[in-house]
mmCIF file of the N, C-alpha and C atoms, coordinates in Angstrom:
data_MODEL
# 
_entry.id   MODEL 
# 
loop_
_atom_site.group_PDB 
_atom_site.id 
_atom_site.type_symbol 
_atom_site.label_atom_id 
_atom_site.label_alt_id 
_atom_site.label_comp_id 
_atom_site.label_asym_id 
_atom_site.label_entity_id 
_atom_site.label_seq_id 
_atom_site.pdbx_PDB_ins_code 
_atom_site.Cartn_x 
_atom_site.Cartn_y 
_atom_site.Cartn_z 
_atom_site.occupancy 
_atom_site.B_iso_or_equiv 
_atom_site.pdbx_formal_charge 
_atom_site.auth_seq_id 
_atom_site.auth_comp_id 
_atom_site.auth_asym_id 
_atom_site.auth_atom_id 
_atom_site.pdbx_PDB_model_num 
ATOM 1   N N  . UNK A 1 1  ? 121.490 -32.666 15.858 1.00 0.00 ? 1  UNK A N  1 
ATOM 2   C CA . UNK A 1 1  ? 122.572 -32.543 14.901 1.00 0.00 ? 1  UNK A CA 1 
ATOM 3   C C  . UNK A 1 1  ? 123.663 -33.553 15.245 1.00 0.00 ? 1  UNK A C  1 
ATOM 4   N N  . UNK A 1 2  ? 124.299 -34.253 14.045 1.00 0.00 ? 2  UNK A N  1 
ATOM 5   C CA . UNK A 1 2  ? 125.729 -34.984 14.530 1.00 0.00 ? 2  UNK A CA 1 
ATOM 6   C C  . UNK A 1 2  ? 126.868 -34.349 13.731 1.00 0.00 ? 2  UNK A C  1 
ATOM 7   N N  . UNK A 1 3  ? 127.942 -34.556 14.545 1.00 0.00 ? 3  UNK A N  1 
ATOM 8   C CA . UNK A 1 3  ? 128.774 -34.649 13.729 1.00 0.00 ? 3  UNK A CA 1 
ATOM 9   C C  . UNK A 1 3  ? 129.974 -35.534 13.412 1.00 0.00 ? 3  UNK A C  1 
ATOM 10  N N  . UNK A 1 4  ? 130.537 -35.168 12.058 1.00 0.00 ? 4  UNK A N  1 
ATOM 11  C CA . UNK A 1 4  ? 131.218 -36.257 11.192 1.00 0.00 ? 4  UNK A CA 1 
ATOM 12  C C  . UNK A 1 4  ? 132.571 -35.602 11.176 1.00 0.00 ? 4  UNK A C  1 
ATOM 13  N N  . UNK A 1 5  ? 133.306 -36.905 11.403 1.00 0.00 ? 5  UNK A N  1 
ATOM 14  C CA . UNK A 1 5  ? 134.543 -36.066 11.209 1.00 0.00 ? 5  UNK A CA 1 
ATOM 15  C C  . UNK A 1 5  ? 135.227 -36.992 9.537  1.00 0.00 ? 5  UNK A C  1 
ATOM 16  N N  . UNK A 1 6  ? 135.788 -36.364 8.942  1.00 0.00 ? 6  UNK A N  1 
ATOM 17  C CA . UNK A 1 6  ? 136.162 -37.127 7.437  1.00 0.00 ? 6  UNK A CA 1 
ATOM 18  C C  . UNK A 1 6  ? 137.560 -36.892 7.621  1.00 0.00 ? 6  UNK A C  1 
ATOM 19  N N  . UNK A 1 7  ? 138.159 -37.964 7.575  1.00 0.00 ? 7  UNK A N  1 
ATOM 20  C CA . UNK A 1 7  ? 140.110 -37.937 7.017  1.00 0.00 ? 7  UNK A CA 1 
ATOM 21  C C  . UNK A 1 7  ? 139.676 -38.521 6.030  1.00 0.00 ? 7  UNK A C  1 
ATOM 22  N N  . UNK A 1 8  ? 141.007 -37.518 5.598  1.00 0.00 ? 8  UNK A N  1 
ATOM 23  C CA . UNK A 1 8  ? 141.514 -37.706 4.329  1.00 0.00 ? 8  UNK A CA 1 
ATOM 24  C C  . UNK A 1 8  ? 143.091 -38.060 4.057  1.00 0.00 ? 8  UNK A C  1 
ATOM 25  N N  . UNK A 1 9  ? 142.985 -39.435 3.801  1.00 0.00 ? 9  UNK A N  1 
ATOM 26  C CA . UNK A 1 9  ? 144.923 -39.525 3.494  1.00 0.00 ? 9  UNK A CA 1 
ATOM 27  C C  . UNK A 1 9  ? 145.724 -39.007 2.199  1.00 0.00 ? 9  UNK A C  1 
ATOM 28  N N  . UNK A 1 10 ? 146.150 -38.368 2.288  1.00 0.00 ? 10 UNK A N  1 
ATOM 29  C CA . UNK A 1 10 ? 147.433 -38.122 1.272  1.00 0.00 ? 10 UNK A CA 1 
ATOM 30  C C  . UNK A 1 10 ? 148.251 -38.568 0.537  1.00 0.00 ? 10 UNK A C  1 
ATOM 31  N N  . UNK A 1 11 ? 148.832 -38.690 0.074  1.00 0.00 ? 11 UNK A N  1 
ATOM 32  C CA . UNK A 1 11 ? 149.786 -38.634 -0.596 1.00 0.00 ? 11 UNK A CA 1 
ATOM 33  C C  . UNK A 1 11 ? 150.652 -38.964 0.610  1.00 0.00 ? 11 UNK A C  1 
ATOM 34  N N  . UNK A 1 12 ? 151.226 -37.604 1.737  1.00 0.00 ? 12 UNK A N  1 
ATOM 35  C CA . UNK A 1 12 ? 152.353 -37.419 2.428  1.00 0.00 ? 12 UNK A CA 1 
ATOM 36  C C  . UNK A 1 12 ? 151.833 -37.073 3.554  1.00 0.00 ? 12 UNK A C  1 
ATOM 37  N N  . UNK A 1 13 ? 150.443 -36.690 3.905  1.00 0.00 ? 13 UNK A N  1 
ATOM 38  C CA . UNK A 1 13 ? 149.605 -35.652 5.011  1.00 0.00 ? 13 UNK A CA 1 
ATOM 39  C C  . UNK A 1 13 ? 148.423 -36.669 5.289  1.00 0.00 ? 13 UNK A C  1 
ATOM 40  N N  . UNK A 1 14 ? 147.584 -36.593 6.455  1.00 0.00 ? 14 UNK A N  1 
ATOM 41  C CA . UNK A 1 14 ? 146.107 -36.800 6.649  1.00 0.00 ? 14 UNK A CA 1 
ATOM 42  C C  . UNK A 1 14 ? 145.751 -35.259 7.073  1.00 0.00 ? 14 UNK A C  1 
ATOM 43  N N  . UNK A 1 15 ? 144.883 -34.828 6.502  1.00 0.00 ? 15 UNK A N  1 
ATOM 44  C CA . UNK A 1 15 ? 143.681 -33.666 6.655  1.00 0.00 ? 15 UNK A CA 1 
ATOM 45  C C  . UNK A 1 15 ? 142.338 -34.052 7.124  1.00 0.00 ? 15 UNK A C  1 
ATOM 46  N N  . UNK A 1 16 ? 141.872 -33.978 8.465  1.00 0.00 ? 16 UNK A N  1 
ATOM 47  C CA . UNK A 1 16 ? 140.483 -33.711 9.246  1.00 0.00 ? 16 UNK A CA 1 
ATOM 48  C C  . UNK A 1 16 ? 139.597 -32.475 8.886  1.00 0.00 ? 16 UNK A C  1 
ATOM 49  N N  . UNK A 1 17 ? 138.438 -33.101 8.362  1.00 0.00 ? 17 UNK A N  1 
ATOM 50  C CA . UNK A 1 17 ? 137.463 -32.060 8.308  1.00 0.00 ? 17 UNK A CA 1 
ATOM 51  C C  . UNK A 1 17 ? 135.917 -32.407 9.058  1.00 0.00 ? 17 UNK A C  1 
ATOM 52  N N  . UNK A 1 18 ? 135.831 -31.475 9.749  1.00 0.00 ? 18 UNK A N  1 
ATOM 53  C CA . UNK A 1 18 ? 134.373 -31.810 10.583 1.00 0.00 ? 18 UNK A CA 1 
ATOM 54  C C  . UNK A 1 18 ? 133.354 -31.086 10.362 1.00 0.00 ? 18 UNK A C  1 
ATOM 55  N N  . UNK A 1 19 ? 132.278 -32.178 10.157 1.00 0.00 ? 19 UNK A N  1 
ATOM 56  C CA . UNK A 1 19 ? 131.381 -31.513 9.299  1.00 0.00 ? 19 UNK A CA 1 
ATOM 57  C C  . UNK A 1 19 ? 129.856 -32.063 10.375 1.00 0.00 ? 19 UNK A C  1 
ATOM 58  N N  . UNK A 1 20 ? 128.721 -31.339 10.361 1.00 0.00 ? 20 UNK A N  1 
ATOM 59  C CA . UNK A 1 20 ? 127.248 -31.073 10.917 1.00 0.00 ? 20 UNK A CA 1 
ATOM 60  C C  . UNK A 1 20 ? 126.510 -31.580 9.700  1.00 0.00 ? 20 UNK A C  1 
ATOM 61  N N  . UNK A 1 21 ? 125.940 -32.103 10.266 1.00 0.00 ? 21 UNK A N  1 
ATOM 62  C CA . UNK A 1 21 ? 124.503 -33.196 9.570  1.00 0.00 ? 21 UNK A CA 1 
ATOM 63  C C  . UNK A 1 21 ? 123.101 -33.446 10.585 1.00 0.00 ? 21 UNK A C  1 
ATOM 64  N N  . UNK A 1 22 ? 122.287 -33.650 9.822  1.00 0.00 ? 22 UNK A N  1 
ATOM 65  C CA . UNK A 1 22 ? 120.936 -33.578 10.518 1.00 0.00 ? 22 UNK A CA 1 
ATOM 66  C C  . UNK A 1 22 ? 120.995 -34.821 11.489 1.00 0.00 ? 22 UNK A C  1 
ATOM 67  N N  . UNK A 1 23 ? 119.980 -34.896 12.365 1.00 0.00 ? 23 UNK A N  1 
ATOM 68  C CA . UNK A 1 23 ? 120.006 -36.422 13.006 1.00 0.00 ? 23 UNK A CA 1 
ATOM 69  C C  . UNK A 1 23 ? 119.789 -37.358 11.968 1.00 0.00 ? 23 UNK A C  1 
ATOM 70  N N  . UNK A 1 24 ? 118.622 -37.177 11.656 1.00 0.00 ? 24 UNK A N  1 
ATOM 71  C CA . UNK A 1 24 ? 118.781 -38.535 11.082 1.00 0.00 ? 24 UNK A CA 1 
ATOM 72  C C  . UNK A 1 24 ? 119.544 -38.836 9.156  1.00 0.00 ? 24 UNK A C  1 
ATOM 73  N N  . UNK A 1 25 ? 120.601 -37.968 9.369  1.00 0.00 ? 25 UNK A N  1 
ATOM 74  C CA . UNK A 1 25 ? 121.440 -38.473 8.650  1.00 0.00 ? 25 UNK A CA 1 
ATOM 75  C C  . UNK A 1 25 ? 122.193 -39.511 8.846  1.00 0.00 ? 25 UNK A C  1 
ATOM 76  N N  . UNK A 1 26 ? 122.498 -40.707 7.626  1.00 0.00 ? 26 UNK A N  1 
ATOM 77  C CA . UNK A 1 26 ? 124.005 -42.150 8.202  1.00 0.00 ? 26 UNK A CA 1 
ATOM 78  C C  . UNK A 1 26 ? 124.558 -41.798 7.619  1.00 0.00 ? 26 UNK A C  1 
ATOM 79  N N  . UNK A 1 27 ? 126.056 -42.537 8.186  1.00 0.00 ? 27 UNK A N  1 
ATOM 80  C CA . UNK A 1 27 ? 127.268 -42.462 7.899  1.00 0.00 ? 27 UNK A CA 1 
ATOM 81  C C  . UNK A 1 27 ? 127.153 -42.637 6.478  1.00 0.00 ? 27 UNK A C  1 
ATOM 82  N N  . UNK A 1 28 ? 126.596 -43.982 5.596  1.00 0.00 ? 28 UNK A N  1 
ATOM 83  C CA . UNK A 1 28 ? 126.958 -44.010 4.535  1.00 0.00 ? 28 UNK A CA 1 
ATOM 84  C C  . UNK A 1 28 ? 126.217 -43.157 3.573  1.00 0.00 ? 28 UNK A C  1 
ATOM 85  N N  . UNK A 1 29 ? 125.630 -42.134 4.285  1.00 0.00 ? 29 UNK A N  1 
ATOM 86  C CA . UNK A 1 29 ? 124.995 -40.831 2.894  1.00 0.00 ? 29 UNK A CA 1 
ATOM 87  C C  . UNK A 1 29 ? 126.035 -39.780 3.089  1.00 0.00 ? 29 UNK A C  1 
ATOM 88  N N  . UNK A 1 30 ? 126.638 -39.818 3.766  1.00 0.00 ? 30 UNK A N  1 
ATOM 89  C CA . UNK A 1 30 ? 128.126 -39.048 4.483  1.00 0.00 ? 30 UNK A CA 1 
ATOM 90  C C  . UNK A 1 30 ? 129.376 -39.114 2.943  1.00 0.00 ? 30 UNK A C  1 
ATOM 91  N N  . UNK A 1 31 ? 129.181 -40.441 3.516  1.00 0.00 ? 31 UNK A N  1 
ATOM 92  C CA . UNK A 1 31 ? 130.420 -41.110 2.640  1.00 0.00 ? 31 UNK A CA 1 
ATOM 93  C C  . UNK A 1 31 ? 130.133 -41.355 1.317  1.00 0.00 ? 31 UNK A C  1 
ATOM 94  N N  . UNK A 1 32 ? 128.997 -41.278 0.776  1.00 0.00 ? 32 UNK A N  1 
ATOM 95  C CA . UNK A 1 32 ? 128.457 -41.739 -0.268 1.00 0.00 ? 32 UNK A CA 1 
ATOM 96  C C  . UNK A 1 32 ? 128.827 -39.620 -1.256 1.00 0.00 ? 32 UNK A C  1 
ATOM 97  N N  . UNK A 1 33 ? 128.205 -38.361 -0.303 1.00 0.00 ? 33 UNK A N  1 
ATOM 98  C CA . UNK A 1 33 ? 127.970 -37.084 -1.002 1.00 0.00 ? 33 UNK A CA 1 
ATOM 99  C C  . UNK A 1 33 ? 129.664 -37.423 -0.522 1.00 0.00 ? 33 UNK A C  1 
ATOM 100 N N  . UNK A 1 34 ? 130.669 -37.579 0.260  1.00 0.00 ? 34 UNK A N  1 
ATOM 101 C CA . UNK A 1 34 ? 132.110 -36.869 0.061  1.00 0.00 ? 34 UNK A CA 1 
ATOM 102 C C  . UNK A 1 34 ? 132.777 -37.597 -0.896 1.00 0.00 ? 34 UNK A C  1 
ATOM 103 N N  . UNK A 1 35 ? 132.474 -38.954 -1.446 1.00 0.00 ? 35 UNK A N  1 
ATOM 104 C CA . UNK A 1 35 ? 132.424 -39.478 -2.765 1.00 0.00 ? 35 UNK A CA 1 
ATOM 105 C C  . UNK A 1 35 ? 132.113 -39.074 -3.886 1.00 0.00 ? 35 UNK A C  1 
ATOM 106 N N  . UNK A 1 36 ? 131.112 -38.755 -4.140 1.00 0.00 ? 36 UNK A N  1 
ATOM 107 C CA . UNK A 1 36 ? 129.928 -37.661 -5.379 1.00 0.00 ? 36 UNK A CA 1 
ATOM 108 C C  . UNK A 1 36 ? 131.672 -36.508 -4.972 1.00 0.00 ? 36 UNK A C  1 
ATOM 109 N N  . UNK A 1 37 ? 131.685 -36.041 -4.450 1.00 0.00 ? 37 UNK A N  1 
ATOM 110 C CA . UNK A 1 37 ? 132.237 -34.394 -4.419 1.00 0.00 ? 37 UNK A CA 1 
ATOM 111 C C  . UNK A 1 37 ? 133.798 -34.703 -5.311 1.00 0.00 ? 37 UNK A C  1 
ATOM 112 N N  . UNK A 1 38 ? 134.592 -35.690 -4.628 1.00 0.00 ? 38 UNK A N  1 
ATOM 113 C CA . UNK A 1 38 ? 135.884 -36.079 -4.666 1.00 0.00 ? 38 UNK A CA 1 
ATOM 114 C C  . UNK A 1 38 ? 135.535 -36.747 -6.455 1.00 0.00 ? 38 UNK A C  1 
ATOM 115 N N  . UNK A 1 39 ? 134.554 -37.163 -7.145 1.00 0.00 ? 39 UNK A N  1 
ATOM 116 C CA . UNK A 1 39 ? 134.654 -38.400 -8.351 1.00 0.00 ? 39 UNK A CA 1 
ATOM 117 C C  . UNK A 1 39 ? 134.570 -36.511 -9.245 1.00 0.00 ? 39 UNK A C  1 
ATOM 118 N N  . UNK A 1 40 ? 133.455 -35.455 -8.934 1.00 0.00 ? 40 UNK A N  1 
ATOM 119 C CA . UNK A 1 40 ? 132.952 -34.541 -9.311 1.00 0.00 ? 40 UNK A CA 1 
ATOM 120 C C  . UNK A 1 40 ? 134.138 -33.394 -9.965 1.00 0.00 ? 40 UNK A C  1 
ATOM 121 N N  . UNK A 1 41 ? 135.039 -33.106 -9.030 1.00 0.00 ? 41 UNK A N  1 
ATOM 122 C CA . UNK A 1 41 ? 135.359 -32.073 -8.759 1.00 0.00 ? 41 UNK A CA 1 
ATOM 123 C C  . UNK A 1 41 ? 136.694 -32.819 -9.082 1.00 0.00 ? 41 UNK A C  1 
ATOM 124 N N  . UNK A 1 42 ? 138.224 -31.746 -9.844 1.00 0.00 ? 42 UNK A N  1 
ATOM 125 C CA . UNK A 1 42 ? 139.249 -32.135 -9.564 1.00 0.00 ? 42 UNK A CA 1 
ATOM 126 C C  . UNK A 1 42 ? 140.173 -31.181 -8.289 1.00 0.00 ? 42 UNK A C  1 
ATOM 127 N N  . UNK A 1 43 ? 139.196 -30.501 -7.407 1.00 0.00 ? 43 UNK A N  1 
ATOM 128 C CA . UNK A 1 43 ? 139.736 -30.274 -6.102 1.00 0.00 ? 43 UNK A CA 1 
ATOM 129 C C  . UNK A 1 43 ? 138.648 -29.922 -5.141 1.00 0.00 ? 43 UNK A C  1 
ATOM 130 N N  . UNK A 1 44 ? 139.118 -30.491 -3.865 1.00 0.00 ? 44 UNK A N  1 
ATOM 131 C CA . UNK A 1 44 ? 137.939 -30.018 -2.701 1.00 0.00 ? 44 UNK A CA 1 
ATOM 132 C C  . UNK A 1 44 ? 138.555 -29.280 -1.770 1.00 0.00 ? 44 UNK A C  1 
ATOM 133 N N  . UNK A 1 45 ? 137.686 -28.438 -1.501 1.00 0.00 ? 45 UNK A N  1 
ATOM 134 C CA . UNK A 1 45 ? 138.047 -27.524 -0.044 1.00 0.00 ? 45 UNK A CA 1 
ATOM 135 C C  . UNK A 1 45 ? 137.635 -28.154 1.471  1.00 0.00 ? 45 UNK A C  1 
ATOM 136 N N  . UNK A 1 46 ? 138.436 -28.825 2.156  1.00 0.00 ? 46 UNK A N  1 
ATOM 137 C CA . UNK A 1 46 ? 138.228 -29.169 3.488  1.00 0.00 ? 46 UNK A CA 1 
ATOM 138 C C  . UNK A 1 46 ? 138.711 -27.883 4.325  1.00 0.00 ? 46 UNK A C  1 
ATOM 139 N N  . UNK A 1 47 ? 137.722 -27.861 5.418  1.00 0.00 ? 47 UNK A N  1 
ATOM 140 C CA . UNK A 1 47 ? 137.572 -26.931 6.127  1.00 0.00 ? 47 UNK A CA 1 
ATOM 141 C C  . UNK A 1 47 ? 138.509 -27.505 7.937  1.00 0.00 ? 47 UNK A C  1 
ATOM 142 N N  . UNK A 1 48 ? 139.794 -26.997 7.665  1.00 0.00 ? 48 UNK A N  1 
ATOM 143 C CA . UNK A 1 48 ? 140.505 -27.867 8.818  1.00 0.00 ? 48 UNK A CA 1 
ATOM 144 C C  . UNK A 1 48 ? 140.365 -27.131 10.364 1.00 0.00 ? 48 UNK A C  1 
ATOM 145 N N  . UNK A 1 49 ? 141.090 -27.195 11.047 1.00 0.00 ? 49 UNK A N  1 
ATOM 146 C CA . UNK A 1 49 ? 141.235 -26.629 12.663 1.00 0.00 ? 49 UNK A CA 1 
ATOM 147 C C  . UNK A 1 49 ? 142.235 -25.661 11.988 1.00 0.00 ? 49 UNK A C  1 
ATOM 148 N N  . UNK A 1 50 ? 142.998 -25.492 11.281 1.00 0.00 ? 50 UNK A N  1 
ATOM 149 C CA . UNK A 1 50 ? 144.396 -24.556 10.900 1.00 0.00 ? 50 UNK A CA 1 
ATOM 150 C C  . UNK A 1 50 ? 143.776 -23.798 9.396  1.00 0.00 ? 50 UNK A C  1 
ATOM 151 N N  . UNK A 1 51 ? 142.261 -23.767 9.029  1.00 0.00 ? 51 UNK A N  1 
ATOM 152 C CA . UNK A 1 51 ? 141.935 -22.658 7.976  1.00 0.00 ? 51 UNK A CA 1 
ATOM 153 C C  . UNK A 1 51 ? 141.470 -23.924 6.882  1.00 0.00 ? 51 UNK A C  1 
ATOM 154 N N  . UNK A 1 52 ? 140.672 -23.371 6.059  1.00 0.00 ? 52 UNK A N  1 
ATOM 155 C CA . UNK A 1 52 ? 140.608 -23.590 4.309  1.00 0.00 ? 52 UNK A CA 1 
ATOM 156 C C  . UNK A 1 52 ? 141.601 -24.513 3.706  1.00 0.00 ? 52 UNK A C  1 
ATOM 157 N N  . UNK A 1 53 ? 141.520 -26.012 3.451  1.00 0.00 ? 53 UNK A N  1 
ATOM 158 C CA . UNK A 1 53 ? 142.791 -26.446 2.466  1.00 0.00 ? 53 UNK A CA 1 
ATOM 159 C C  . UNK A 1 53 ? 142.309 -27.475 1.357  1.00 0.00 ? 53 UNK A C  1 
ATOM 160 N N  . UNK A 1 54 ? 143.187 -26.552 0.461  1.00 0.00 ? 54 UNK A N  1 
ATOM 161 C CA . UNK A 1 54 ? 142.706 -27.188 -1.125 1.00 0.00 ? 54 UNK A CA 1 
ATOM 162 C C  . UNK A 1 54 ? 143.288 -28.509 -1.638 1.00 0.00 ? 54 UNK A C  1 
ATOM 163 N N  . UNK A 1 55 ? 142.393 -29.129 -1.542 1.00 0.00 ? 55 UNK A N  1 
ATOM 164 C CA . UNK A 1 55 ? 143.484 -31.004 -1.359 1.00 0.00 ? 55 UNK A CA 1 
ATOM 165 C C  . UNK A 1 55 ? 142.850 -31.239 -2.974 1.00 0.00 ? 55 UNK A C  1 
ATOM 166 N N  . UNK A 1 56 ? 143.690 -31.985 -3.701 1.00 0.00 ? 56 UNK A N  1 
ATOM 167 C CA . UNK A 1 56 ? 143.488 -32.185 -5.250 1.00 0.00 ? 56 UNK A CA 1 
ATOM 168 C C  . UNK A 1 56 ? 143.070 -33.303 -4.989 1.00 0.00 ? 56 UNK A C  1 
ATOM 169 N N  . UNK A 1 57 ? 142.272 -33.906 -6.162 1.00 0.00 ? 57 UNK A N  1 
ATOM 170 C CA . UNK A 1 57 ? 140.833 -35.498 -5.982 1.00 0.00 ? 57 UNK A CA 1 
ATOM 171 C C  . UNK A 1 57 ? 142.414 -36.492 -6.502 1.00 0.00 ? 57 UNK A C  1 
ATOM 172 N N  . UNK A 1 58 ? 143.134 -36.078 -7.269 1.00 0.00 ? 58 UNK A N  1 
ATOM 173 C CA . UNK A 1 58 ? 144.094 -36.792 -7.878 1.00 0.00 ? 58 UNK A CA 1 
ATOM 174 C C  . UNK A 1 58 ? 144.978 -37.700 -6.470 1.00 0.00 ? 58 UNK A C  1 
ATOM 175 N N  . UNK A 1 59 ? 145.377 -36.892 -5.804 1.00 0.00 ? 59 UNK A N  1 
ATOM 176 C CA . UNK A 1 59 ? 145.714 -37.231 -4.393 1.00 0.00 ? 59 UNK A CA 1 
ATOM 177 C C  . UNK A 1 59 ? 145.274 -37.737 -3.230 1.00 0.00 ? 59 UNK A C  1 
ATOM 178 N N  . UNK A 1 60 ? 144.207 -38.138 -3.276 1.00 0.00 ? 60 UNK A N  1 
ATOM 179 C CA . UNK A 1 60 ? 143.214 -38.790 -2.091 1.00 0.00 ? 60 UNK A CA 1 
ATOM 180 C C  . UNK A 1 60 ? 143.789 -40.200 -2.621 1.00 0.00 ? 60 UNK A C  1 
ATOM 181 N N  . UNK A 1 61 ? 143.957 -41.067 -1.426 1.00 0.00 ? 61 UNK A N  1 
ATOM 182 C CA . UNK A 1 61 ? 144.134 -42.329 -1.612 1.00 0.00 ? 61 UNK A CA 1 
ATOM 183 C C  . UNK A 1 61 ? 143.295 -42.827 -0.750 1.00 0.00 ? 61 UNK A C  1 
ATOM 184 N N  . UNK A 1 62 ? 142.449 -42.670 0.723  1.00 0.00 ? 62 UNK A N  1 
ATOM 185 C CA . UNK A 1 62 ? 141.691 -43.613 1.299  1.00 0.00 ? 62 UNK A CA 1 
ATOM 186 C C  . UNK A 1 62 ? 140.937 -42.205 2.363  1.00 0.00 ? 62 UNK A C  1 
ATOM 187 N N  . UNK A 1 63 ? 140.167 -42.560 2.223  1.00 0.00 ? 63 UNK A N  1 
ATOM 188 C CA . UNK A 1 63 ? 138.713 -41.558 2.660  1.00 0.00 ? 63 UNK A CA 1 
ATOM 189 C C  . UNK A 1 63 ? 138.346 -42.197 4.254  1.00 0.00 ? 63 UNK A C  1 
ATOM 190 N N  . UNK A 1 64 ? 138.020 -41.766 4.958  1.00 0.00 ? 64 UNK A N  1 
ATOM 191 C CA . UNK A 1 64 ? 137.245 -42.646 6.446  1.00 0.00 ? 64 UNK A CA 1 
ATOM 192 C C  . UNK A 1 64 ? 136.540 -41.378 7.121  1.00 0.00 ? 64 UNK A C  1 
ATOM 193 N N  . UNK A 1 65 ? 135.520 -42.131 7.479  1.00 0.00 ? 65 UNK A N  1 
ATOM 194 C CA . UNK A 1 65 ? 133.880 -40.810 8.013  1.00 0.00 ? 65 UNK A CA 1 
ATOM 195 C C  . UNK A 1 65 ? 134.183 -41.812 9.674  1.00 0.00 ? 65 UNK A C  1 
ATOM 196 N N  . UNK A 1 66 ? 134.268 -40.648 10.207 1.00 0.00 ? 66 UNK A N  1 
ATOM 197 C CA . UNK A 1 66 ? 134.147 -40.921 11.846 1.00 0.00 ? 66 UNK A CA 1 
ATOM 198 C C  . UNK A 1 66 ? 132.559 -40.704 12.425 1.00 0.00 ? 66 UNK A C  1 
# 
C-alpha cells in the first residue's frame, strides 16, 4: 500500500488529506481521479487530521499529490 498525501490551496487555508492506494498505483492516476472528483462535484469532502472538511470545487486554486 502507499500513501498520498493531497493539498489543497485555498482561497485563505491549505487543507491535507491522506489518502491509501494500492502499490502499484502512480501519482498521476492520483491526480488525474482528485481531478475527475473536483471538475465532478461542486464540493469535496477531505478527510483532515482535525475531522471531515467540506472545501467547495469553486475555491480550489492549485492541487499537489505528495
Amino acid at each position: 500500500m502507499k500513501e498520498y498525501i493531497i493539498c489543497y490551496t485555498l482561497d485563505h487555508d491549505i487543507k491535507r488529506e491522506k489518502i491509501i492506494k494500492d502499490q502499484e498505483v502512480k501519482k498521476e492516476d492520483v491526480i488525474q481521479e482528485v481531478l475527475d472528483n473536483v471538475l465532478r462535484h461542486s464540493y469535496i469532502v477531505a478527510k483532515c487530521e482535525q475531522g471531515d472538511y467540506r472545501i467547495n470545487s469553486s475555491s480550489i486554486r492549485y492541487i499537489r499529490v505528495l
